[in-house]
PyMOL Python script that loads the backbone (N, CA, C, O; Angstrom):
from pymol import cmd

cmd.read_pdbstr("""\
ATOM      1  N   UNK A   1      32.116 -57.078 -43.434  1.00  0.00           N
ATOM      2  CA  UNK A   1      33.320 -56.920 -42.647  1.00  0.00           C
ATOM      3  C   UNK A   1      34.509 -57.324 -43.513  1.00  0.00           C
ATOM      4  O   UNK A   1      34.608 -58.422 -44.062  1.00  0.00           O
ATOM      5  N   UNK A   2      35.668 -56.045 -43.605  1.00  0.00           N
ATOM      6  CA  UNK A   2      36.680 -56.661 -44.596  1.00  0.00           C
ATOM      7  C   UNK A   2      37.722 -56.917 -43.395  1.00  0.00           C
ATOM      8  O   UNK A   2      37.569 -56.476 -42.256  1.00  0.00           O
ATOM      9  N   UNK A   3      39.152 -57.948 -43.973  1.00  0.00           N
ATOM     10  CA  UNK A   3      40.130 -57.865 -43.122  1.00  0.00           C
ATOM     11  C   UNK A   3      40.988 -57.077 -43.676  1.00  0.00           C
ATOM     12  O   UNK A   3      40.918 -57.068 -44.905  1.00  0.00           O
ATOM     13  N   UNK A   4      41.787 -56.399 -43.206  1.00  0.00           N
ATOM     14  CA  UNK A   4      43.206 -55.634 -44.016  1.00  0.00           C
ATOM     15  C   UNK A   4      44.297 -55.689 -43.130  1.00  0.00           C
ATOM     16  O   UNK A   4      44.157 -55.570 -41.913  1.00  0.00           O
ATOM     17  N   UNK A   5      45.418 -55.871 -43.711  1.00  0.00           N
ATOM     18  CA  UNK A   5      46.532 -55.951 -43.776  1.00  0.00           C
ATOM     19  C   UNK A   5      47.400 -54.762 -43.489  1.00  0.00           C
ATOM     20  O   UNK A   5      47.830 -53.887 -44.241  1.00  0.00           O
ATOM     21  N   UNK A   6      47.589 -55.025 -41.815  1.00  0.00           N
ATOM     22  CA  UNK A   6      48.042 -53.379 -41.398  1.00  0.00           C
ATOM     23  C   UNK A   6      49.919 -53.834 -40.875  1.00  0.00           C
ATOM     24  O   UNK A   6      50.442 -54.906 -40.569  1.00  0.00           O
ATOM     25  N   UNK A   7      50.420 -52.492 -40.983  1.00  0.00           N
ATOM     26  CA  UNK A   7      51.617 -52.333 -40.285  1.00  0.00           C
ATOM     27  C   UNK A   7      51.626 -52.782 -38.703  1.00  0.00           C
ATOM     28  O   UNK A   7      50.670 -52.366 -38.050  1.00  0.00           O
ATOM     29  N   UNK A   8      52.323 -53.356 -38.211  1.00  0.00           N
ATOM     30  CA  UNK A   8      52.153 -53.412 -36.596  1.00  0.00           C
ATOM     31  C   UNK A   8      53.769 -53.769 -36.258  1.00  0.00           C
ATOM     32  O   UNK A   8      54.543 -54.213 -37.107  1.00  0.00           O
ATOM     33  N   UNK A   9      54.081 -53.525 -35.034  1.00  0.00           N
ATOM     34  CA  UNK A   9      55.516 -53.409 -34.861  1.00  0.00           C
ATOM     35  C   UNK A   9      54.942 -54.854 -33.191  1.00  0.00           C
ATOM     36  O   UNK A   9      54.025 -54.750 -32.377  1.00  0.00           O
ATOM     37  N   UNK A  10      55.471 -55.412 -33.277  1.00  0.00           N
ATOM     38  CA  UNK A  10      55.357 -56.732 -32.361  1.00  0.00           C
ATOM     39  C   UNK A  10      56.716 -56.866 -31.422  1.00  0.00           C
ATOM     40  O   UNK A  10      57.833 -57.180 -31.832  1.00  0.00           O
ATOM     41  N   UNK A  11      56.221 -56.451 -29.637  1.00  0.00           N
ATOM     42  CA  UNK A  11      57.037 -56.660 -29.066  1.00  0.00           C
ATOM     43  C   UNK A  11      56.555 -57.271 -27.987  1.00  0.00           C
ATOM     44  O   UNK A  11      55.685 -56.756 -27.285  1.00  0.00           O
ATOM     45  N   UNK A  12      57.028 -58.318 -27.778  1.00  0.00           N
ATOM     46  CA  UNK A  12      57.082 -59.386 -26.676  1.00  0.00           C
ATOM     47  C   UNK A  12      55.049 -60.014 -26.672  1.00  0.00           C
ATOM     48  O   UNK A  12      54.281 -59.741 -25.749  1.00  0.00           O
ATOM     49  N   UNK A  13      54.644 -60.847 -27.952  1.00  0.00           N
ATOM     50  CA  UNK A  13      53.483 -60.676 -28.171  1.00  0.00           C
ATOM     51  C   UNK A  13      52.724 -59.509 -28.650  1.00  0.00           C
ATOM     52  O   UNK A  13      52.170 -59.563 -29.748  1.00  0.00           O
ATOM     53  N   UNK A  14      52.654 -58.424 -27.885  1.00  0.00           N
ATOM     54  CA  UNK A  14      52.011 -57.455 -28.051  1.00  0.00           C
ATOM     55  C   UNK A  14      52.272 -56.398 -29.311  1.00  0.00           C
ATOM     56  O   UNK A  14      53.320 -55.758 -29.401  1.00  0.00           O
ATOM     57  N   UNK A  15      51.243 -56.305 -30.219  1.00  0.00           N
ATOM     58  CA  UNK A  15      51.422 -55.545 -31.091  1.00  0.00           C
ATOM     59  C   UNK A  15      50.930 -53.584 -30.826  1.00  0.00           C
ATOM     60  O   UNK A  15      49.972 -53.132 -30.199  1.00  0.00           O
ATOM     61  N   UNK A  16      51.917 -52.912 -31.510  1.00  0.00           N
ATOM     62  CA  UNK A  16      51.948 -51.917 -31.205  1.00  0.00           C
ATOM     63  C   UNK A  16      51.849 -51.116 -32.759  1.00  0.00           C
ATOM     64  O   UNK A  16      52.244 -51.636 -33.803  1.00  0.00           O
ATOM     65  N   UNK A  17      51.295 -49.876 -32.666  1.00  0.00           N
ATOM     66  CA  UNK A  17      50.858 -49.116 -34.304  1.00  0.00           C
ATOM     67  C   UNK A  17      51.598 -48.496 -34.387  1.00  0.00           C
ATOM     68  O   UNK A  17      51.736 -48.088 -35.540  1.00  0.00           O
ATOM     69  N   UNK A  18      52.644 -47.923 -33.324  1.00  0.00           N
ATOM     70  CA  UNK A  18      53.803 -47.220 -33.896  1.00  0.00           C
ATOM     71  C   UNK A  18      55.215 -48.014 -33.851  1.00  0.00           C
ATOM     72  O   UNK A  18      55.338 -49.031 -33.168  1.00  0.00           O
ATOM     73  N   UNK A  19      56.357 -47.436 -34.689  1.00  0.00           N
ATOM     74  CA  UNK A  19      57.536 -47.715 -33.956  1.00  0.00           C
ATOM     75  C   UNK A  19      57.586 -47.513 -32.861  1.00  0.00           C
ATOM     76  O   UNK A  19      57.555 -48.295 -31.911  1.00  0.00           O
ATOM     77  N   UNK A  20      57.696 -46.067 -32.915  1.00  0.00           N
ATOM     78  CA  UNK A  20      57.827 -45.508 -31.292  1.00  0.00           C
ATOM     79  C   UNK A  20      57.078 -46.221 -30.267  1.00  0.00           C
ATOM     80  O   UNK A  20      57.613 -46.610 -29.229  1.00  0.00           O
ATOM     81  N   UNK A  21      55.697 -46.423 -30.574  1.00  0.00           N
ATOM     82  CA  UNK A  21      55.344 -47.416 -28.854  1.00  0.00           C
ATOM     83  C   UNK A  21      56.096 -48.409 -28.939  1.00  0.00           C
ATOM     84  O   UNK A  21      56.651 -48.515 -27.845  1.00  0.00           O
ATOM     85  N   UNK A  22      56.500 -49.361 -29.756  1.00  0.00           N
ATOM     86  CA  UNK A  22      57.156 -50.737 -29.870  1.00  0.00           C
ATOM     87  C   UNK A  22      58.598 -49.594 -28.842  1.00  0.00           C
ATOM     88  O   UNK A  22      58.455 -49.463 -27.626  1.00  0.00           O
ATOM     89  N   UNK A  23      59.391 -49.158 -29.313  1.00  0.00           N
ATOM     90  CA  UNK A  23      60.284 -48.767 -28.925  1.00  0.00           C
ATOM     91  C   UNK A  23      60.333 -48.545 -27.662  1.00  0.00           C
ATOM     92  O   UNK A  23      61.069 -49.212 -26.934  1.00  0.00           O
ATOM     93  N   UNK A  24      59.612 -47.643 -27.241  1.00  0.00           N
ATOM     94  CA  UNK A  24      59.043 -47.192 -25.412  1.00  0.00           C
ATOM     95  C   UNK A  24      58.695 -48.506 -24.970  1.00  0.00           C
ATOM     96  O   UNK A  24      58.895 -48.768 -23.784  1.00  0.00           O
ATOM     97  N   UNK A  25      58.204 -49.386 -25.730  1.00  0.00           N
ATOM     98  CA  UNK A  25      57.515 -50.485 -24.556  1.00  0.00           C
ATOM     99  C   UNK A  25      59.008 -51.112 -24.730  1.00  0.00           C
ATOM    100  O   UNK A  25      59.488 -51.192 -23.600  1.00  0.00           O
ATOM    101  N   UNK A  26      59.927 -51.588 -25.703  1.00  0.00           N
ATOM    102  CA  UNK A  26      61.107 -52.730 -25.246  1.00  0.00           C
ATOM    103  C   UNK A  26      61.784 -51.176 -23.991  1.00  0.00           C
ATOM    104  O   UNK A  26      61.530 -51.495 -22.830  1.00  0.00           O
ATOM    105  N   UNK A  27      62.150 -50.454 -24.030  1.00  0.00           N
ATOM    106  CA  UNK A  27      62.620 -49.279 -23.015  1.00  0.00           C
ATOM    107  C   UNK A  27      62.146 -49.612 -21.510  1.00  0.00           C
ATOM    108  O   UNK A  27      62.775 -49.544 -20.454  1.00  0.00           O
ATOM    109  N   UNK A  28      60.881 -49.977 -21.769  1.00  0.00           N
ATOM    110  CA  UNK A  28      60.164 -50.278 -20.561  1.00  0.00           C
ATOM    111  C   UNK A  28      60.333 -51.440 -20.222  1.00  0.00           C
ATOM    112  O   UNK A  28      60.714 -51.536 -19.055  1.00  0.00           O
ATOM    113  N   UNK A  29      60.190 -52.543 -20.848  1.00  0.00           N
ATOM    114  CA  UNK A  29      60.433 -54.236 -20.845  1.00  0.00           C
ATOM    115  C   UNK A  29      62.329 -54.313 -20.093  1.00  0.00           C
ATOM    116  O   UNK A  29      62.661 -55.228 -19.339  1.00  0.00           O
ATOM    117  N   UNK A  30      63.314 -53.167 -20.521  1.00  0.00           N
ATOM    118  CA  UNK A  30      64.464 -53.076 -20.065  1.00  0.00           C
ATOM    119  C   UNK A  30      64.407 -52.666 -18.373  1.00  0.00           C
ATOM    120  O   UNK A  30      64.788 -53.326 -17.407  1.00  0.00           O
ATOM    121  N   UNK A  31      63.946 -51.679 -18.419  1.00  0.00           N
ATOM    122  CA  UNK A  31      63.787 -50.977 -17.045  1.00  0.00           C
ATOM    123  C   UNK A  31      62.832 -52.264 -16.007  1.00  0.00           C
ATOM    124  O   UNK A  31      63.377 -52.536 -14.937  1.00  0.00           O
ATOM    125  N   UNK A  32      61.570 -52.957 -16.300  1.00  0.00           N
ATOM    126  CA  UNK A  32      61.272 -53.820 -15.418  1.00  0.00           C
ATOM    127  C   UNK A  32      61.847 -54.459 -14.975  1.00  0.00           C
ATOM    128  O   UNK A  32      61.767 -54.550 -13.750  1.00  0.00           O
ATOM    129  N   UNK A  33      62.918 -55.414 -15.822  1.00  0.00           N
ATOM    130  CA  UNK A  33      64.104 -56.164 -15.873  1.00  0.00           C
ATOM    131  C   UNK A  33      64.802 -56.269 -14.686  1.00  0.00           C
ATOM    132  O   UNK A  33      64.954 -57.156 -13.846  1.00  0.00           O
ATOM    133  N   UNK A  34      65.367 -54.600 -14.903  1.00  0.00           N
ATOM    134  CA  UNK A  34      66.411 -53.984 -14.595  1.00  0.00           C
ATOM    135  C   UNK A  34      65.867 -53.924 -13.056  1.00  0.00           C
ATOM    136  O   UNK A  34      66.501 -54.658 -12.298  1.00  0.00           O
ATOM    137  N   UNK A  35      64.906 -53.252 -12.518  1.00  0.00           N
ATOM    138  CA  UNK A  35      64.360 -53.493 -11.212  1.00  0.00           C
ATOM    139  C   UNK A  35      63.923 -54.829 -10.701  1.00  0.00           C
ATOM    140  O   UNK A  35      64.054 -55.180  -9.529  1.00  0.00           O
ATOM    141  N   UNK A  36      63.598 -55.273 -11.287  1.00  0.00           N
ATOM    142  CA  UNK A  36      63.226 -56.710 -10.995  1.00  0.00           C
ATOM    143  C   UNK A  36      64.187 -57.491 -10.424  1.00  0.00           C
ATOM    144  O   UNK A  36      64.192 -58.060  -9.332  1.00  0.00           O
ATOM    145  N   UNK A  37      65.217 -57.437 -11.529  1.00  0.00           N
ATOM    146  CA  UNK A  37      66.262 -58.417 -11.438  1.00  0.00           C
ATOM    147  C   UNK A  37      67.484 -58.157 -11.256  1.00  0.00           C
ATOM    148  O   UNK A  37      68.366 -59.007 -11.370  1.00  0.00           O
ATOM    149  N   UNK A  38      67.698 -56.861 -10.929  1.00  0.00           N
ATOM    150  CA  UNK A  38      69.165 -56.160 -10.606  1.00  0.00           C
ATOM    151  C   UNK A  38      69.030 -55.188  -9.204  1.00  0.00           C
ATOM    152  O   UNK A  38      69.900 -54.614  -8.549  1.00  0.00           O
ATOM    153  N   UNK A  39      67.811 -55.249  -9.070  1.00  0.00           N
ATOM    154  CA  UNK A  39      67.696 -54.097  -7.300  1.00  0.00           C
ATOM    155  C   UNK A  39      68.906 -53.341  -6.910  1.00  0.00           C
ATOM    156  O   UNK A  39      69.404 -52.223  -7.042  1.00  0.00           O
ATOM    157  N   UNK A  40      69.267 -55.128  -6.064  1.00  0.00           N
ATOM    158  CA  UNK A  40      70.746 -54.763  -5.282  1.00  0.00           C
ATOM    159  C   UNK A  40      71.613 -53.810  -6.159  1.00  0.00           C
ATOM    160  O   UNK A  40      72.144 -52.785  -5.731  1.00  0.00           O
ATOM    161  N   UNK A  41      71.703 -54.333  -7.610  1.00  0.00           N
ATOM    162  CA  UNK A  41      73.043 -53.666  -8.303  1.00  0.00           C
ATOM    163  C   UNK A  41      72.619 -53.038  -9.689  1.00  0.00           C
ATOM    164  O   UNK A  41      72.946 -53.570 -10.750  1.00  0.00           O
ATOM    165  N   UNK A  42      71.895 -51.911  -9.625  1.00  0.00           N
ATOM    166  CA  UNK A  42      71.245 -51.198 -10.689  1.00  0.00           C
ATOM    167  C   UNK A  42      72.352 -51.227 -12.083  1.00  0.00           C
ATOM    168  O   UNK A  42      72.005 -51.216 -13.264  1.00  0.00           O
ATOM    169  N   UNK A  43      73.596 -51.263 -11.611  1.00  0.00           N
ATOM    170  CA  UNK A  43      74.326 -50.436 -12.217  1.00  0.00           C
ATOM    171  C   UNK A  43      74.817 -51.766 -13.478  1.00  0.00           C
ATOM    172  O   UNK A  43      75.212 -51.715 -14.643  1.00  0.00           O
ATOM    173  N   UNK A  44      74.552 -52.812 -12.564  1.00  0.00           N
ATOM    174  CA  UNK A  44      75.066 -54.040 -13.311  1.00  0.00           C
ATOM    175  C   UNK A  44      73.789 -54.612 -14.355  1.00  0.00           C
ATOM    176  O   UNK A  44      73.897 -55.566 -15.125  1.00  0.00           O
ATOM    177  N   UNK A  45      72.754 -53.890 -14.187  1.00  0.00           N
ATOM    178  CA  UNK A  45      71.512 -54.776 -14.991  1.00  0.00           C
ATOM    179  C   UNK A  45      71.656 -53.654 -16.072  1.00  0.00           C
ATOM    180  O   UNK A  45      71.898 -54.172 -17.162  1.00  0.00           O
ATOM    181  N   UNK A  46      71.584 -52.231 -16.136  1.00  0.00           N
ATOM    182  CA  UNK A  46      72.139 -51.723 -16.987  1.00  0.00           C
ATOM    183  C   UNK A  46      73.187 -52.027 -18.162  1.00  0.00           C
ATOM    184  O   UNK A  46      72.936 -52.230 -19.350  1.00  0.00           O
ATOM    185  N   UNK A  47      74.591 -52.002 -17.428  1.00  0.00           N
ATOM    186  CA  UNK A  47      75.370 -52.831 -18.420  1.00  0.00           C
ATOM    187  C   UNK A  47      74.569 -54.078 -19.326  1.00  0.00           C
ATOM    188  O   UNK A  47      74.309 -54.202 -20.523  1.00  0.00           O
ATOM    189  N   UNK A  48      74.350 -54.835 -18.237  1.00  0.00           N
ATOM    190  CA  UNK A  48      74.147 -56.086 -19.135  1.00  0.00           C
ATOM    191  C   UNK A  48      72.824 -56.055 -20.443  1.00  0.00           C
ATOM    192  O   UNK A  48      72.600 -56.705 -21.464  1.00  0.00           O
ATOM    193  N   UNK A  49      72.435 -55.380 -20.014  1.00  0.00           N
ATOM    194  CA  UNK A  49      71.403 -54.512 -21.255  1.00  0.00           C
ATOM    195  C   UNK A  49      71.750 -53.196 -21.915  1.00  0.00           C
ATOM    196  O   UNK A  49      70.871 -52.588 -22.525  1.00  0.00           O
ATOM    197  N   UNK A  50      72.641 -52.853 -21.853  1.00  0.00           N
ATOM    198  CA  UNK A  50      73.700 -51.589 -22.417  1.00  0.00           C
ATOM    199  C   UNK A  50      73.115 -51.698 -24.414  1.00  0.00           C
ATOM    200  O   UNK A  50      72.543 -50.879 -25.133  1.00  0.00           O
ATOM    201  N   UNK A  51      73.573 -52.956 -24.639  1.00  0.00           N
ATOM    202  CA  UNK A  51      73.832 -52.897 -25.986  1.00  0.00           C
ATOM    203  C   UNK A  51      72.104 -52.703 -26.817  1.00  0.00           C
ATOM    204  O   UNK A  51      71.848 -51.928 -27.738  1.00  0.00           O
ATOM    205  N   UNK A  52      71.337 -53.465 -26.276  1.00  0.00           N
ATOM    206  CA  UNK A  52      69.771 -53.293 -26.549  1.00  0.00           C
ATOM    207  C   UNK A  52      69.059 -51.592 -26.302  1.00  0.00           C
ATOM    208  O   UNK A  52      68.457 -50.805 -27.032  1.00  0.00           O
ATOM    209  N   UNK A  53      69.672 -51.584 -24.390  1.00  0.00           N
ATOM    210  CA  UNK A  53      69.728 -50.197 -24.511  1.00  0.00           C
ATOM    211  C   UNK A  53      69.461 -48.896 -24.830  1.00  0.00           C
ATOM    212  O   UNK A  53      68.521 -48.116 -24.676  1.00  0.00           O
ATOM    213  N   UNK A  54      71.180 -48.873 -25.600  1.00  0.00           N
ATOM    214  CA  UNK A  54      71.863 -47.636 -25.964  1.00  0.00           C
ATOM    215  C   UNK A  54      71.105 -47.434 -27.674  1.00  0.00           C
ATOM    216  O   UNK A  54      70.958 -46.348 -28.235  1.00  0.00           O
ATOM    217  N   UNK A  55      70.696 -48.844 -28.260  1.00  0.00           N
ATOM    218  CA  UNK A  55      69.956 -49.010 -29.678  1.00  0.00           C
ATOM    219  C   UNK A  55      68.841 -48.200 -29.645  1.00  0.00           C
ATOM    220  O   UNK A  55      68.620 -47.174 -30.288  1.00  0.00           O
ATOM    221  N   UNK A  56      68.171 -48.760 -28.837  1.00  0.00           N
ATOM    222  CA  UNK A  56      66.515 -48.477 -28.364  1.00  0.00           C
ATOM    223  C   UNK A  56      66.289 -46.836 -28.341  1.00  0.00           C
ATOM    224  O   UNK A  56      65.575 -46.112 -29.034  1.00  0.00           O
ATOM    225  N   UNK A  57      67.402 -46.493 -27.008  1.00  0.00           N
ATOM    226  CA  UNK A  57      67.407 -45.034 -26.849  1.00  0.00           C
ATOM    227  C   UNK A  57      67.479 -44.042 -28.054  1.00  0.00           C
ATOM    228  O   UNK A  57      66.875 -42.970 -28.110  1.00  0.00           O
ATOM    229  N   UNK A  58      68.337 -44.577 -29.046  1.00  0.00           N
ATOM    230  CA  UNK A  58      69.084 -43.980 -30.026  1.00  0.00           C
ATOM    231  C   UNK A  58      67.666 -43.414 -31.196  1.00  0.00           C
ATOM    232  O   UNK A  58      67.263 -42.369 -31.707  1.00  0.00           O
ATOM    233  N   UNK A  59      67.241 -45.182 -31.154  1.00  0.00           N
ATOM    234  CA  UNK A  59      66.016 -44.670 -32.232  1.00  0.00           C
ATOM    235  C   UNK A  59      64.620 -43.788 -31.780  1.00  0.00           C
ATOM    236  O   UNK A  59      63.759 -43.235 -32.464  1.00  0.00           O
ATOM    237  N   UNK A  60      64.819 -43.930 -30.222  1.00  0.00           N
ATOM    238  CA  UNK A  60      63.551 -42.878 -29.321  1.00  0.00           C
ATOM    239  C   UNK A  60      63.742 -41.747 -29.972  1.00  0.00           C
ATOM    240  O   UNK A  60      62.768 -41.119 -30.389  1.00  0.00           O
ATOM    241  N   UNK A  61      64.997 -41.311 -30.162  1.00  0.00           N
ATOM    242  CA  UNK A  61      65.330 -40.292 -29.992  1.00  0.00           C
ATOM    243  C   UNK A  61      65.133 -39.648 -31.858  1.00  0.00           C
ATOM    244  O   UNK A  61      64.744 -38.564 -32.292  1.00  0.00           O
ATOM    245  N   UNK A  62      65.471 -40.540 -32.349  1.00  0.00           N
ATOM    246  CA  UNK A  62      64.969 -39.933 -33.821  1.00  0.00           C
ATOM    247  C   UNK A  62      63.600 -40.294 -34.350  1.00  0.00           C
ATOM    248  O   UNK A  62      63.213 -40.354 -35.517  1.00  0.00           O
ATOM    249  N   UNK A  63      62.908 -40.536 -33.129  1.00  0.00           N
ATOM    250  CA  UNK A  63      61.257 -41.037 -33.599  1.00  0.00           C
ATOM    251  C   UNK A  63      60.875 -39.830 -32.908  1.00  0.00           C
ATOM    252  O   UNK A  63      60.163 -38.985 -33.451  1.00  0.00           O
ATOM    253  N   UNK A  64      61.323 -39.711 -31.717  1.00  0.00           N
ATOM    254  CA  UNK A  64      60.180 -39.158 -30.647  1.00  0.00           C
ATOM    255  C   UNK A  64      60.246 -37.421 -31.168  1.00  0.00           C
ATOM    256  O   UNK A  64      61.297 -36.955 -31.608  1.00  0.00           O
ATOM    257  N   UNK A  65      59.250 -36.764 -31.067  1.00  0.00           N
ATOM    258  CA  UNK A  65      58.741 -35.499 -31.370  1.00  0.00           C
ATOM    259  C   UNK A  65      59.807 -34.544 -29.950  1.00  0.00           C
ATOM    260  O   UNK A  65      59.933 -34.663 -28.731  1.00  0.00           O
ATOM    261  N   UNK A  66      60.297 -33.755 -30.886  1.00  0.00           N
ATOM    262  CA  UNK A  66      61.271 -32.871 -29.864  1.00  0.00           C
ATOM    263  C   UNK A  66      60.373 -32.012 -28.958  1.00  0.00           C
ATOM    264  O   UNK A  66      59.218 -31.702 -29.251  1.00  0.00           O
ATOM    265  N   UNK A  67      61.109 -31.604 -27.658  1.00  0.00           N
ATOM    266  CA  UNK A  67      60.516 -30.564 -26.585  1.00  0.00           C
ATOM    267  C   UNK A  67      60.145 -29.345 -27.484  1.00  0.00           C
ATOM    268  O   UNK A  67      59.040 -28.808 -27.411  1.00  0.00           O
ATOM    269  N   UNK A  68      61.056 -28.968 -28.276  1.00  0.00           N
ATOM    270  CA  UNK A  68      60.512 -27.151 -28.749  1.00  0.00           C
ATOM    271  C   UNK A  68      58.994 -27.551 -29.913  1.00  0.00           C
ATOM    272  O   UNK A  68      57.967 -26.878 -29.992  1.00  0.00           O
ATOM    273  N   UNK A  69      59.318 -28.811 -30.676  1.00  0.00           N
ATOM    274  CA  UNK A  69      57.781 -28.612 -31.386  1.00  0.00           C
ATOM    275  C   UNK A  69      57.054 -29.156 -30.848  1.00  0.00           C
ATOM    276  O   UNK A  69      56.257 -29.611 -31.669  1.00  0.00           O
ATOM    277  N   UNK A  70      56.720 -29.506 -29.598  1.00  0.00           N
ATOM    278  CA  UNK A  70      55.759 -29.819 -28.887  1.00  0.00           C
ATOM    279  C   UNK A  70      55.198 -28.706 -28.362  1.00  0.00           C
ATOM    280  O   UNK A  70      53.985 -28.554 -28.216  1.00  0.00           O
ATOM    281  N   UNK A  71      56.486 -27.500 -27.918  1.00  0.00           N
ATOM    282  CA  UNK A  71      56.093 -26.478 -27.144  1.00  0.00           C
ATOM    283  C   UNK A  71      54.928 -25.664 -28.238  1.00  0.00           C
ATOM    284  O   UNK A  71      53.706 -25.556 -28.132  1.00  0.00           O
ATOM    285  N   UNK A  72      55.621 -25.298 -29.017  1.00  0.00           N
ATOM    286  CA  UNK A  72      55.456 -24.404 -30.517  1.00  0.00           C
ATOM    287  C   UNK A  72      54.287 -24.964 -31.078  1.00  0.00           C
ATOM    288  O   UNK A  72      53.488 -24.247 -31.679  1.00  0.00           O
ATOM    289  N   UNK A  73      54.108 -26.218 -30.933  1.00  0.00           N
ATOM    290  CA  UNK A  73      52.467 -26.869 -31.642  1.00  0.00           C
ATOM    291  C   UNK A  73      51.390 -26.433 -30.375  1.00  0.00           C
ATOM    292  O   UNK A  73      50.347 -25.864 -30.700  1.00  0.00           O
ATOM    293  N   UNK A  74      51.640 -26.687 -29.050  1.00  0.00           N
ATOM    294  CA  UNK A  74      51.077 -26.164 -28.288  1.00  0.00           C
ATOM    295  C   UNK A  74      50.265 -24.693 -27.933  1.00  0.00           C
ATOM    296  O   UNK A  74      49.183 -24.289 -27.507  1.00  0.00           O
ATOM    297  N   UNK A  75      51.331 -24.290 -28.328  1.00  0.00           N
ATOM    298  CA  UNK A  75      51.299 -22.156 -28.769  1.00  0.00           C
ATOM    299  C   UNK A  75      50.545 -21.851 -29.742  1.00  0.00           C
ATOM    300  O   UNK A  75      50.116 -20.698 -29.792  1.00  0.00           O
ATOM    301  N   UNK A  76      50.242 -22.670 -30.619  1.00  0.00           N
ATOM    302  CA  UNK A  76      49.713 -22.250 -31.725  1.00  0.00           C
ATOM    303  C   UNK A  76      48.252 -23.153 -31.553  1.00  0.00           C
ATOM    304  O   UNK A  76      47.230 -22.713 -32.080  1.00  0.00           O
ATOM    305  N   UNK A  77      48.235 -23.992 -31.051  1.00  0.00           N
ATOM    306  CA  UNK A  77      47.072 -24.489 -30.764  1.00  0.00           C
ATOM    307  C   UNK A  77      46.437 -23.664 -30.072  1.00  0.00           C
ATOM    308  O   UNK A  77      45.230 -23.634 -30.309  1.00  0.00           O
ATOM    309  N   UNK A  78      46.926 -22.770 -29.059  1.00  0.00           N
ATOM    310  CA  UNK A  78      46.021 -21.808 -28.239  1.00  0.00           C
ATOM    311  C   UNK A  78      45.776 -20.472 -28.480  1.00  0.00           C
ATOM    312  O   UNK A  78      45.061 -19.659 -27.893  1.00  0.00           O
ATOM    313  N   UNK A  79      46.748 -20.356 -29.789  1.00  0.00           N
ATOM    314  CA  UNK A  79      46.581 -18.871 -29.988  1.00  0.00           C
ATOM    315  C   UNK A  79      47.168 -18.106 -29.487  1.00  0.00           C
ATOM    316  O   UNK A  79      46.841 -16.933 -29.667  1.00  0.00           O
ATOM    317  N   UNK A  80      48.329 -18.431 -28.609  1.00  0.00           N
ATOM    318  CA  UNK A  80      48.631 -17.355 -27.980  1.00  0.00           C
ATOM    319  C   UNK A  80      50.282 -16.903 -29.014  1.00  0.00           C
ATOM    320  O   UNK A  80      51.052 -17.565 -29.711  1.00  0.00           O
ATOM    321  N   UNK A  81      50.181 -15.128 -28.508  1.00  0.00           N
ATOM    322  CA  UNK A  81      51.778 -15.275 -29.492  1.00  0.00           C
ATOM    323  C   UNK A  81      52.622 -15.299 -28.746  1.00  0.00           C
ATOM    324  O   UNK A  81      52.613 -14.976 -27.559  1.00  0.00           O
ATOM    325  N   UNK A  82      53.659 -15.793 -29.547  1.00  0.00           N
ATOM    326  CA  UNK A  82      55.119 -16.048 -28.877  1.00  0.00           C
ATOM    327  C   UNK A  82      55.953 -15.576 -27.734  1.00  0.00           C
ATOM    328  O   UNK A  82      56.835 -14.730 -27.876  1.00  0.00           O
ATOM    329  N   UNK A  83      55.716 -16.025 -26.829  1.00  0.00           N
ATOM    330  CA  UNK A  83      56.436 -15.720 -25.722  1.00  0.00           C
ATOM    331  C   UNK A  83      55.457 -15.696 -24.703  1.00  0.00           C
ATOM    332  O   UNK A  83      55.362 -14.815 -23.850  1.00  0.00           O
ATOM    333  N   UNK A  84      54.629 -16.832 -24.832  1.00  0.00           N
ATOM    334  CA  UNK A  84      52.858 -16.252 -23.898  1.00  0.00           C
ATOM    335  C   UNK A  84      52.372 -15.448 -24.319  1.00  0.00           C
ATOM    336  O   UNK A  84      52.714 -14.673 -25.212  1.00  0.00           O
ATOM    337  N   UNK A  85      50.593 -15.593 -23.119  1.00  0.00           N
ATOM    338  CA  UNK A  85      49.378 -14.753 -23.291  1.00  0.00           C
ATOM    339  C   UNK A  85      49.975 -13.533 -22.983  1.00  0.00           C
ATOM    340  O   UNK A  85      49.017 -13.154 -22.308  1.00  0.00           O
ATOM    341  N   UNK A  86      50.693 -12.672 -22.916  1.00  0.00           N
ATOM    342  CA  UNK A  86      50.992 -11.211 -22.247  1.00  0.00           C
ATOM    343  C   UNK A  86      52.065 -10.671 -23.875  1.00  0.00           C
ATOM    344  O   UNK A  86      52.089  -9.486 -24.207  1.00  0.00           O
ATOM    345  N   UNK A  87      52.745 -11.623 -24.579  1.00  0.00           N
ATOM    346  CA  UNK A  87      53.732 -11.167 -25.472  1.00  0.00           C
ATOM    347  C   UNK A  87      55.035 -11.148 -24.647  1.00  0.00           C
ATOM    348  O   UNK A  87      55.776 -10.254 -25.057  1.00  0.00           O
ATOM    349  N   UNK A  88      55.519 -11.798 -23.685  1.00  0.00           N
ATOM    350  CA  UNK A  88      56.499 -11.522 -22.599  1.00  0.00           C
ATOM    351  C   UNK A  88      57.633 -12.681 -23.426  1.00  0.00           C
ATOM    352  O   UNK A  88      57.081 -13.739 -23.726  1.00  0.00           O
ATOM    353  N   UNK A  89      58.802 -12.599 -23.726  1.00  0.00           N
ATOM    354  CA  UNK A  89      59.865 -13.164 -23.850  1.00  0.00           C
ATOM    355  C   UNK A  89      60.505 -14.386 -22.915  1.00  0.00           C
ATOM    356  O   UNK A  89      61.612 -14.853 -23.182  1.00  0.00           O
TER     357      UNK A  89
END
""", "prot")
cmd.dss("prot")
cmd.show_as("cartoon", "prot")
cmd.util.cbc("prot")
cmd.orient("prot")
């Protein structure tokens, strides 16, 4: 049995293998928060987590795999051509 020395992104204890899950889980750790502890006034638990946030979101967004190559990896995983099983636009 060897040990090795891996990448891990550590949020709130919990270690995670991607950025991106680290990222989605503080996203999520915001939003519990935010229900938890702001109910009455959604709008105010937001703000007050605005700046963590608007960060978090920012880097989702240049990690996370876009809608069209998800679609397009999908399409091609099934074989079908472009525009659907029929060839329809």
């Amino acid at each position: 049995m060897c040990i090795e020395e891996v990448t891990a992104y550590r949020v709130k204890g919990k270690l995670h293998a991607t950025e991106l899950e680290a990222v989605q889980a503080v996203i999520k750790g915001i939003g519990e928060d935010i229900t938890k502890n702001h109910h009455a006034n959604i709008g105010q638990g937001i703000i007050q987590h605005a700046d963590v946030l608007l960060d978090m979101l920012g880097r989702h967004k240049r990690l996370a795999p876009t809608a069209t190559a998800t679609i397009v990896d999908a399409e091609s995983v099934a074989g079908e051509p472009k525009g659907g099983p029929n060839g329809q636009s």
